[in-house]
N, C-alpha and C positions, 0 to 999 in steps of 0.2 A: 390546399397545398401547404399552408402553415401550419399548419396541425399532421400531415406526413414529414416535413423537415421537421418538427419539435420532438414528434416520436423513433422515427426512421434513422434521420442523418447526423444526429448528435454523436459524439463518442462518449460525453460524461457516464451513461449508463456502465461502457465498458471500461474504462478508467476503473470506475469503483467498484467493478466486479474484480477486476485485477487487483485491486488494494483487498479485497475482505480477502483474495484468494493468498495473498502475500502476508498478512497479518495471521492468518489460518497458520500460514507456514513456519512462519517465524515464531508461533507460538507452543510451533512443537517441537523447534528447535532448541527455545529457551528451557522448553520443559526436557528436553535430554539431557542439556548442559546441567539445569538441577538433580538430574536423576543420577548422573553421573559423577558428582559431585567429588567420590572418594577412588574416584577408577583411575589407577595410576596410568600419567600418560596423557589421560584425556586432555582434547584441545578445543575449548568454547565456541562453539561456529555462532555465528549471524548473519541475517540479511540486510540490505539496507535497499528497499522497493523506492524510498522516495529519492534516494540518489539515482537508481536508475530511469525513473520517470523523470529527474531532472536534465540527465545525459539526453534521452529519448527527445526529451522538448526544447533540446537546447539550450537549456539554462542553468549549465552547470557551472560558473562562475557566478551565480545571483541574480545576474540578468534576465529578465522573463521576456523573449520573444513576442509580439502580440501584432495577430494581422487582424486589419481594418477591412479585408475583405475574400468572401468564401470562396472566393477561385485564389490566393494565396496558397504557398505551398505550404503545409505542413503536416503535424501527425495524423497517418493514415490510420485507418481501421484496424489495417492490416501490420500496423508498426506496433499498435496497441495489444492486440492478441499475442505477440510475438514477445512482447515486451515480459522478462524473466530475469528476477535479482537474484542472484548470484551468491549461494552460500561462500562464507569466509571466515577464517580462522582468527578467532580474538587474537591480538597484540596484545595483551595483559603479560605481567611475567606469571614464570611457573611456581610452582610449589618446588619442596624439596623430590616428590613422587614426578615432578612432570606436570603435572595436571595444572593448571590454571583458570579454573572455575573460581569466579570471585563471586560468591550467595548473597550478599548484598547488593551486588550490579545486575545479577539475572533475577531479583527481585522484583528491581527498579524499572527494569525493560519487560517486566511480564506484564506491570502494573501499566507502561506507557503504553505495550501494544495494545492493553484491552480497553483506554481510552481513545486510541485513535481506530480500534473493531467499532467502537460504540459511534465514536462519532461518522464514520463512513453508513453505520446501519442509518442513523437520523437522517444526513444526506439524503440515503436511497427511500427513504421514508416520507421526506418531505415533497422527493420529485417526483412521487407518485402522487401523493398527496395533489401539488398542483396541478398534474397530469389527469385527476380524474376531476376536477373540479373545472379545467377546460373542455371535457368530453361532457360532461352533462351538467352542465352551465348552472349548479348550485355552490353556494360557497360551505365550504367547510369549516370548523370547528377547529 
């Protein structure tokens, strides 16, 4: 029964399938925003996934929610799959053309999505990790 709830009823797996699938996006967002760099007009979109997993959980003033017990209500399966951040137009100001691509900030955000890709791969890395090391009761390395 423990090892069905550990594999089965958790939502972590799809949390973080949602995060790589959100960082995927946003990284091709940032990479439009550079490619467009000199496109009069152009306006720098972004996502912000962990505001919306913040909204979704409740804890969008700081506050983190936390139930002490699994018949508590909270995020379903079904909140999680549903769960989609919302492209949004940078507030930066514009250029003389319009455009408002600032190549130093979509730098800086190309560099932090691919640390927080890296660190959700390690995540799903390590929970398999312990996942097979409770399935066939040897320890790992």
């Amino acid at each position: 029964m423990l090892i069905d709830r550990l594999l089965f009823a958790d939502k972590t797996p799809l949390v973080l399938k949602k995060a790589l699938d959100s960082q995927s996006e946003r990284h091709l967002l940032i990479s439009s925003n550079i490619s467009n760099i000199d496109t009069p007009g152009y306006q720098a979109k972004d996502i912000d996934f962990k505001g919306a997993l913040r909204v979704a959980l409740g804890a969008s003033d700081g506050l983190a929610l936390r139930t002490t017990h699994r018949g508590h209500i909270g995020l379903s399966k079904g909140d999680i799959r549903g769960l989609q951040a919302e492209p949004f137009n940078e507030p930066d100001a514009a250029k003389s053309n319009g455009n408002n691509v600032n190549i130093d900030k979509e730098m800086m955000k190309l560099a932090e999505n691919q640390i927080d890709y890296n660190a959700t791969i390690q995540m799903m890395s390590k929970r398999h990790s312990t996942l097979m090391v409770a399935i066939t009761e040897n320890a790992q390395a």
